[in-house]
C-alpha positions in Angstrom: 45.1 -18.0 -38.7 41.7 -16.2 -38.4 39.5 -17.6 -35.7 36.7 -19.6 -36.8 34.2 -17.3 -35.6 36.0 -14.0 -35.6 33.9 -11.0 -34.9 34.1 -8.5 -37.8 34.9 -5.0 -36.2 33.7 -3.0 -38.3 30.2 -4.6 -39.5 29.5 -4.8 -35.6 30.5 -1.0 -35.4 28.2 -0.4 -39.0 25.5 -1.3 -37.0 26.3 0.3 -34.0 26.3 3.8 -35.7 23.1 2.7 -37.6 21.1 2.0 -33.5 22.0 5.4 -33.0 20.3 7.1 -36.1 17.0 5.2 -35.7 16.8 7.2 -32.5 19.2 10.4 -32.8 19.9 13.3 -35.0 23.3 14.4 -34.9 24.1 17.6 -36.4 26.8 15.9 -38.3 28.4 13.0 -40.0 31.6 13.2 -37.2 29.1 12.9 -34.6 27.8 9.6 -35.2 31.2 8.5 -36.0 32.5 9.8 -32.9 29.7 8.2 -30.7 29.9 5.1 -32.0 33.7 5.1 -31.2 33.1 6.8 -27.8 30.7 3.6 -27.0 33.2 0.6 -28.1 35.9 2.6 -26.3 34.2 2.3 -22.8 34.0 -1.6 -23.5 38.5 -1.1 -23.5 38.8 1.4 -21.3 41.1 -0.5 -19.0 43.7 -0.3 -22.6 44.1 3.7 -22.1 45.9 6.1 -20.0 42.7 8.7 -20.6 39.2 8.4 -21.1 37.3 11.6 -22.9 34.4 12.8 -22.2 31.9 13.0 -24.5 29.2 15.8 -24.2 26.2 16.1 -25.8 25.0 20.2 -25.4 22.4 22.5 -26.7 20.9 25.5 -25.7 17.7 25.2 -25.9 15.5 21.9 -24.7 14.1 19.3 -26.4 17.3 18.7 -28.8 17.5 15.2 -28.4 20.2 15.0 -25.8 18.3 13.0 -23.4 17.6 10.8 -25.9 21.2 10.1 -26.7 21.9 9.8 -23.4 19.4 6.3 -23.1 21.3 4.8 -25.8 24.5 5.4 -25.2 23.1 4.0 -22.0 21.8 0.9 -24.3 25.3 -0.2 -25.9 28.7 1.2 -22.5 29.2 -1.7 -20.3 28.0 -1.0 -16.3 26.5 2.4 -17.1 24.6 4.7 -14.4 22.3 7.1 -15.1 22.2 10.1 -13.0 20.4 13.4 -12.9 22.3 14.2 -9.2 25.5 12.6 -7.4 27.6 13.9 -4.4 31.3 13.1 -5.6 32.0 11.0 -2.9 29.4 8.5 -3.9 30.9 8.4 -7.3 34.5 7.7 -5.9 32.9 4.6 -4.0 31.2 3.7 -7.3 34.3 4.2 -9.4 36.3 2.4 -6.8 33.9 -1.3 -6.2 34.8 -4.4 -7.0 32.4 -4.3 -9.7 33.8 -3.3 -12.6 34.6 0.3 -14.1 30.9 2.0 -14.5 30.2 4.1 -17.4 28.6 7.5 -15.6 25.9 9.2 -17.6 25.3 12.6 -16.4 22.2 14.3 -17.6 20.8 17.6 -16.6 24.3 18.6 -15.9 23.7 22.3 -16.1 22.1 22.0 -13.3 25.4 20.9 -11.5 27.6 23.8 -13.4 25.1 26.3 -14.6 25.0 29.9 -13.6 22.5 29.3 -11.2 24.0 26.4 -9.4 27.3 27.8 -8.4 30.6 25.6 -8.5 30.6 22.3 -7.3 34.5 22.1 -7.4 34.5 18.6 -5.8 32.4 17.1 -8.2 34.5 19.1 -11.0 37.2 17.4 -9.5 36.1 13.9 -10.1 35.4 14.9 -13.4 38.6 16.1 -14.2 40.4 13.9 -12.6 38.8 10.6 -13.9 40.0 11.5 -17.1 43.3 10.0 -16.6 43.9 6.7 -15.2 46.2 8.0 -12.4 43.6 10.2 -11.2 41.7 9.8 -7.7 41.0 11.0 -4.0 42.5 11.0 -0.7 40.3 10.6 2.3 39.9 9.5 5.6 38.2 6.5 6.1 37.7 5.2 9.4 35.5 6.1 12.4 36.7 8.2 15.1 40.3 8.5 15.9 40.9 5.1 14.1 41.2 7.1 10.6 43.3 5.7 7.3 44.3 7.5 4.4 42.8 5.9 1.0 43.2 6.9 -2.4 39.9 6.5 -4.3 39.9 5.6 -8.0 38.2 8.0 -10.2 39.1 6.7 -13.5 35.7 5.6 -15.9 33.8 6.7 -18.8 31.8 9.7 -18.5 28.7 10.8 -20.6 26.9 14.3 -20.2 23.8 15.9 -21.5 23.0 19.8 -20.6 21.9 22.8 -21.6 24.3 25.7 -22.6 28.0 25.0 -21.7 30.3 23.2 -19.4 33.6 24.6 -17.3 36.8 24.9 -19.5 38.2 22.2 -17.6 35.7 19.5 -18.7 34.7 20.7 -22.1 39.1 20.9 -22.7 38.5 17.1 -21.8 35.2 16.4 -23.7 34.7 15.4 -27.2 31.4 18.1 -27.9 28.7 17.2 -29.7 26.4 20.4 -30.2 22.9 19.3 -30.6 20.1 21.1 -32.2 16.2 20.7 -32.0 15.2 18.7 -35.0 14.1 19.9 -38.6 10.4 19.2 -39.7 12.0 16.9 -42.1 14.0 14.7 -39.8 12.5 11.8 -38.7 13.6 9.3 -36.0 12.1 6.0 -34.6 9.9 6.6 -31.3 12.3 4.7 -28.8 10.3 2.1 -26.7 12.5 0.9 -23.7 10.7 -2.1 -23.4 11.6 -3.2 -27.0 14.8 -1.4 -28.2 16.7 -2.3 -24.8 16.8 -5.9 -25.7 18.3 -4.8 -28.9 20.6 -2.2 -27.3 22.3 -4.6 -25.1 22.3 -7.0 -27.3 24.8 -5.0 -29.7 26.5 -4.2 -26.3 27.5 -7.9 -25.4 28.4 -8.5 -28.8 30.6 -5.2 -28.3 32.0 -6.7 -25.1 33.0 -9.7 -27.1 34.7 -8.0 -30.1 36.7 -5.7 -27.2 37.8 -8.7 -25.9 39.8 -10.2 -29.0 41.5 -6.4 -30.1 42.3 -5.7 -26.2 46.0 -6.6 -26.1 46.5 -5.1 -30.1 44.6 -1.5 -28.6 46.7 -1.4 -25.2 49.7 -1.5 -27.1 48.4 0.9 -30.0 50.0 4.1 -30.5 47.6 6.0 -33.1 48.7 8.4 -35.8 47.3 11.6 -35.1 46.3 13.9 -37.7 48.2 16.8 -38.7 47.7 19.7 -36.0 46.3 17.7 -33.9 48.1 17.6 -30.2 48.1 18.4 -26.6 45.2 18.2 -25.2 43.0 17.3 -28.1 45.3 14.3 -29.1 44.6 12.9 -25.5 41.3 12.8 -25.9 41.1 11.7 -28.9 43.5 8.7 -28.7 41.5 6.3 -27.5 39.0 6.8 -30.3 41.5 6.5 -32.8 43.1 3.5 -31.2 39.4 1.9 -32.0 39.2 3.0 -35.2 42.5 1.5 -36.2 41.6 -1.6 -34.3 37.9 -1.6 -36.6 39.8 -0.8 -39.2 38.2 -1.3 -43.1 36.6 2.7 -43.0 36.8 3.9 -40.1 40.5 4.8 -39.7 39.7 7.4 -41.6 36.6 8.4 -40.8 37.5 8.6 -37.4 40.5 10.8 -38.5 38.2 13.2 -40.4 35.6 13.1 -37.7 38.6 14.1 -35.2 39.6 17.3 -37.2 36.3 18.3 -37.8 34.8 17.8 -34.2 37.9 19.8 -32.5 37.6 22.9 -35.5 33.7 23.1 -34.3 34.9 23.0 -30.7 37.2 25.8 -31.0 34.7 27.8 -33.4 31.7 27.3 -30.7 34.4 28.0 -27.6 33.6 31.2 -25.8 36.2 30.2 -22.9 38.8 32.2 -23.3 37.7 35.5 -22.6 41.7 36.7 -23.0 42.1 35.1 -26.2 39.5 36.6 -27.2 41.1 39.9 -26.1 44.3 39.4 -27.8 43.7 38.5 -31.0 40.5 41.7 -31.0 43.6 44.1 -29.7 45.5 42.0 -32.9 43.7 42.3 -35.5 40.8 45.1 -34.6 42.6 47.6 -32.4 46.8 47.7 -32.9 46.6 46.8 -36.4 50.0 47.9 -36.7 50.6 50.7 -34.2 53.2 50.5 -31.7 51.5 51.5 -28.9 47.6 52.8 -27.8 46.4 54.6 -24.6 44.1 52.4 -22.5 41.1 55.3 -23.3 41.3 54.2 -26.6 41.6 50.6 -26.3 38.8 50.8 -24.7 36.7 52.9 -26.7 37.6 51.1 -29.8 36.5 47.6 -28.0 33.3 49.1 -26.7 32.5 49.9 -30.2 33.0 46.3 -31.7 29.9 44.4 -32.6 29.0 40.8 -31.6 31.4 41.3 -29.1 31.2 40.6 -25.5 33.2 44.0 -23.8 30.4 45.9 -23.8 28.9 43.0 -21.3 30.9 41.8 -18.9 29.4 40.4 -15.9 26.9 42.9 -16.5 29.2 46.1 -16.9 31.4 47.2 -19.8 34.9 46.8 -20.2 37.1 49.3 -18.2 40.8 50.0 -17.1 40.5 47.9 -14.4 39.1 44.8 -15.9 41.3 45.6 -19.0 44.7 45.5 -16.7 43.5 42.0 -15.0 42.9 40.0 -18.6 46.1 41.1 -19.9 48.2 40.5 -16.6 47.4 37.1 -17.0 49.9 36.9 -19.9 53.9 38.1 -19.9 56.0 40.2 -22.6 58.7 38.8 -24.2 61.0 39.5 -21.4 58.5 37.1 -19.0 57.0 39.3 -17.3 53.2 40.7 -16.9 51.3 42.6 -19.3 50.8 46.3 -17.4 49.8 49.7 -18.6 52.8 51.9 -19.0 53.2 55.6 -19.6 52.7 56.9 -23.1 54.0 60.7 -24.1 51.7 62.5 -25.8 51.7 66.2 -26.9 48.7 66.8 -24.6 49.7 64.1 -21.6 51.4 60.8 -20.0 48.1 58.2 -20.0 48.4 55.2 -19.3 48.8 52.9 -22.6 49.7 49.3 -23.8 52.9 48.7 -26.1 52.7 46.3 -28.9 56.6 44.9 -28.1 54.8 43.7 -24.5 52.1 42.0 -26.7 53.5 39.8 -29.1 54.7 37.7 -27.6 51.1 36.2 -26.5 50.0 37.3 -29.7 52.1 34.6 -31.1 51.7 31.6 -28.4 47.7 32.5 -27.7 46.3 33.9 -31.3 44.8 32.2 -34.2 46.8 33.4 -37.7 45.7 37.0 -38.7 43.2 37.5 -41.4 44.7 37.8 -45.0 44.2 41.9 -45.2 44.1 42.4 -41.3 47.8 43.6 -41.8 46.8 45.8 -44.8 43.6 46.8 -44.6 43.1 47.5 -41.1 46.0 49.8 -40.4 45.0 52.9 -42.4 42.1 53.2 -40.6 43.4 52.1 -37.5 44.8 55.1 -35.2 48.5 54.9 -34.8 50.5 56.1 -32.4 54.1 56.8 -33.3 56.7 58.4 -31.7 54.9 60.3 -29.3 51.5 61.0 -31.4 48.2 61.2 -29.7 45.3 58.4 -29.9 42.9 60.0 -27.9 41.8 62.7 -29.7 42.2 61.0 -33.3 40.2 57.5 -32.9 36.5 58.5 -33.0 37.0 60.4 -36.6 39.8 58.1 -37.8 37.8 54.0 -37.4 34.2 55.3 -37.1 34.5 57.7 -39.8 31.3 57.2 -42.0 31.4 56.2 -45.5 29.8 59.6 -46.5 32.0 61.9 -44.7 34.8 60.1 -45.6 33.9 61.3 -49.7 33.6 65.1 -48.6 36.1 67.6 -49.2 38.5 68.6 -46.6 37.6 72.2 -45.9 40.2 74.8 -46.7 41.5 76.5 -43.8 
């Protein structure tokens, strides 16, 4: 029988999404639907073995991050707002008698940001809060009269900043990329004095509806869409389970919002500087050849637009820096990428082999373009059985359109 004053799910949630777009523009649709998730999930959090993060990141100011900050704020049970904690104080916070806070960090490029250097033990608390068996050892004590205690680090975690985060928190973050708004997109002016009142008092009624779906969520085991796995269907779980708990739309909104929030995450993710360098040495460098002398590699990359070899860490790609990115992967036989010896009619360089590549080509690279197989290779240079690269790349890939019309002069 349905309880005579049964909280509807998904009418509470309706109106949850609609606080948020009085005062926030979201650059999408999956962004207000994974919000308004995010903010009934911190209400179960005690149901979940993880928690995601959600970030909210931009890279310029004044794009409304802040903003979304105060009213996620508004509607997560416990929350506290910070612009600056040591890690320790959040472990005590995480770990009173209290109740699980919900930790909103804005300004957090300030705590990762170039400038600021790593603050590995505050990374660590954010990392390790993500999963409920997460925490800290330390001493507590005074003196020689010392005890080990493990500190719990588990609770929800908000962020605003500009630019990005480290891999290992955006990896656990659901990433909302916010923008500055258009002339034509209005929003209420938010006035703390009368929209808190109405924040919390979604967030009670929030509190409430939690409270009749907590055994059915703790015990939920959401389908995840297809593809969808690893780490992305950990941090997504939750959300899901909320969804399905909801249930009349969101199921599947939340589903749609899932696949297209993680595709923008991978498309925006600048991370992986070596995946990066696989799939280039893929699809823009071997193109089919068997093997390539590091010189060319290199020149080949250094001639790539939009990408980042030309720049790293203020100097261009070389040998050195090549060898280190691909060392971090093995060939087929499990063992590190190295330059090997290529024979050429005019020397021995140093070269890669495609056989000691594809392996991570496989296991780290997106699927090829369409005509990347086809297109690319003629005017890729290849090396075959003892052929030479070096002399052949610059007129071979950079030949220009005009020249390549001209007729070959007689000899």
């Amino acid at each position: 029988m349905t309880a005579p004053h049964a909280i509807d799910g998904a009418a509470l949630l309706d109106e949850v999404e609609a606080f948020h777009r009085r005062f926030n523009v979201f650059p999408t649709e999956a962004a207000y639907v994974a919000v308004a998730l995010w903010d009934a999930h911190a209400h179960l959090i005690d149901c979940f073995e993880t928690t995601p993060r959600i970030a909210f990141l931009s890279p310029e100011p004044g794009s409304g991050k802040s903003r979304a900050l105060e009213i996620v704020e508004l509607l997560t049970p416990r929350p506290v707002a910070t612009v600056s904690a040591s890690a320790n104080a959040l472990y005590r916070l995480v770990d009173s008698a209290d109740g699980l806070p919900t930790v909103l960090f804005d300004e957090v490029d300030t705590i990762f940001g170039p400038k600021a250097g790593a603050d590995e033990a505050l990374r660590g608390f954010l990392n390790a809060g993500y999963r409920r068996i997460g925490g800290a050892l330390r001493c507590v004590g005074e003196g020689s009269n010392q005890n080990a205690q493990v500190f719990n680090s588990y609770c929800a975690v908000a962020m605003a900043g500009l630019g990005s985060l480290p891999d290992t928190v955006l990896t656990r973050s659901v990433i909302v990329r916010m923008r500055k708004r258009a002339p034509n997109e209005k929003v209420e002016p938010y006035r703390q004095r009368i929209h808190e009142k109405q924040g919390h008092a979604l967030r009670d009624r929030l509190a409430k509806w939690a409270d009749t779906v907590r055994d059915q969520v703790a015990q939920a085991w959401p389908a995840m869409p297809d593809g969808v796995s690893d780490r992305p269907a950990d941090v997504w779980e939750p959300l899901l389970a909320v969804a399905d708990a909801i249930g009349d739309d969101w199921p599947g909104r939340a589903r749609a919002a899932c696949l297209e929030l993680i595709s923008a995450a991978h498309d925006n993710d600048e991370a992986s500087l070596g995946v990066r360098l696989l799939t280039d040495l893929r699809d823009k460098v071997f193109c089919g050849a068997d093997r390539m002398p590091t010189a060319a590699i290199i020149e080949c990359l250094l001639r790539m637009d939009d990408a980042p070899w030309g720049d790293l860490d203020d100097k261009p790609v070389n040998s050195r820096t090549l060898a280190r990115l691909l060392g971090q992967y093995v060939t087929p036989a499990n063992k590190p990428i190295k330059p090997r010896g290529i024979r050429t009619p005019s020397g021995f360089p140093k070269g890669y082999y495609a056989d000691d590549l594809t392996d991570a080509w496989t296991r780290y690279c997106p699927p090829s373009p369409e005509e990347s197989a086809t297109s690319a290779t003629s005017a890729t240079p290849q090396v075959n059985r003892g052929a030479s690269v070096a002399d052949t790349a610059t007129p071979i890939r950079h030949m220009s359109a005009e020249a390549a019309t001209q007729p070959t002069p007689a000899h």
